[in-house]
N, C-alpha and C positions, 0 to 999 in steps of 0.2 A: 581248605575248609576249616573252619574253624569249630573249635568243640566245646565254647565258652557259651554259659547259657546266658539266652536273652535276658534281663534284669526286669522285671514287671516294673511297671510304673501308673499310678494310682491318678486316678482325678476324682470330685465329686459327686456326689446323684444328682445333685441338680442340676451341672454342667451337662451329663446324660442323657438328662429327662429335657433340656432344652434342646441341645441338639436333634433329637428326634422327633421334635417338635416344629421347630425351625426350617431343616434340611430340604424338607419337601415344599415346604415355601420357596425357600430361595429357588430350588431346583423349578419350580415353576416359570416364577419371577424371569430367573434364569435364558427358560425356554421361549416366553414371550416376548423377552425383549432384543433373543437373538433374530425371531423372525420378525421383528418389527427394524433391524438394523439390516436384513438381508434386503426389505422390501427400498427402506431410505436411510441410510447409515448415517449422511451427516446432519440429518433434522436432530431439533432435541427433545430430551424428555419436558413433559412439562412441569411446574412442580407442584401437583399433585402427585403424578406419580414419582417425583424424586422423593419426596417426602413420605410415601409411601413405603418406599423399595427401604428408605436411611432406617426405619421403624425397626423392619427386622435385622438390616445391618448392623445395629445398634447393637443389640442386643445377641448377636452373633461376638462380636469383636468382645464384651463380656467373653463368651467361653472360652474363644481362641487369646485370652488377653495375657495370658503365661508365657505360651507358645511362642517358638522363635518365629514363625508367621505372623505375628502379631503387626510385628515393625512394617510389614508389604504392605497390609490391607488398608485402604480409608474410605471413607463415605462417599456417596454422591454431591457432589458440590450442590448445596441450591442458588447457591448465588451466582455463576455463571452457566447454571445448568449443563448437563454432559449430553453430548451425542449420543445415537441410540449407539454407534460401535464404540464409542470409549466406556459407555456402563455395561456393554457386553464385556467388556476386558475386567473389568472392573467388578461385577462380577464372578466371572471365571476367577477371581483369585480368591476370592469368597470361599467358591464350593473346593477348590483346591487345600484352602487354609482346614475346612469341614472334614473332608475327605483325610487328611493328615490329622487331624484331630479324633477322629473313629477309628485309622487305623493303629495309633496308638495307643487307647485305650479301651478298643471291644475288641475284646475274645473269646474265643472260644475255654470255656474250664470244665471239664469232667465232671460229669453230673448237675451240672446247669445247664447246659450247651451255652450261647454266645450272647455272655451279658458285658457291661458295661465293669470297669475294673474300678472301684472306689473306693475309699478308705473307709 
């Protein structure tokens, strides 16, 4: 076991205030398009909704853009549109890259309870 303390590490409020803005989109996003892949997996999106889904990827890939997840993540192609289960994959690394990005920098500090760690 080790007895080295964890090192905090700081990101921005804006970065924060996007993410928790964002997260529950994709997580949405997310959920509709697993069951539209469970129903016909290899129809595709069309691109409205690729264009749609890239809007808040965009602007996801901003906060995670540091991050060594950054290099996995990429948008929905509109040019040869994706499957509904290649943008279920493709999502999932979205909310993975999210999910790695909150757990590093929201915690819990004494006398705040669980904010956002920013410079």
């Amino acid at each position: 076991m080790s007895t080295r303390k964890q090192q905090e590490e700081f990101t921005i409020k804006e970065k924060g205030e996007k993410h928790e803005m964002l997260s529950p989109m994709l997580n949405a996003i997310y959920n509709e398009v697993k069951e539209l892949s469970k129903k016909k997996q290899d129809d595709v999106l069309n691109k409205l909704k690729v264009k749609m889904i890239n809007r808040i990827l965009e602007q996801i890939k901003e906060i995670v853009a540091e991050e060594p997840t950054a290099q996995f993540i990429d948008l929905l192609d509109d040019e040869t549109l994706p499957s509904n289960s290649d943008a279920v994959l493709i999502l999932a690394q979205f909310q993975a890259a999210m999910e790695q990005f909150k757990d590093k920098y929201y915690h819990f500090k004494s006398g705040f309870g669980n904010i956002w760690m920013t410079k």
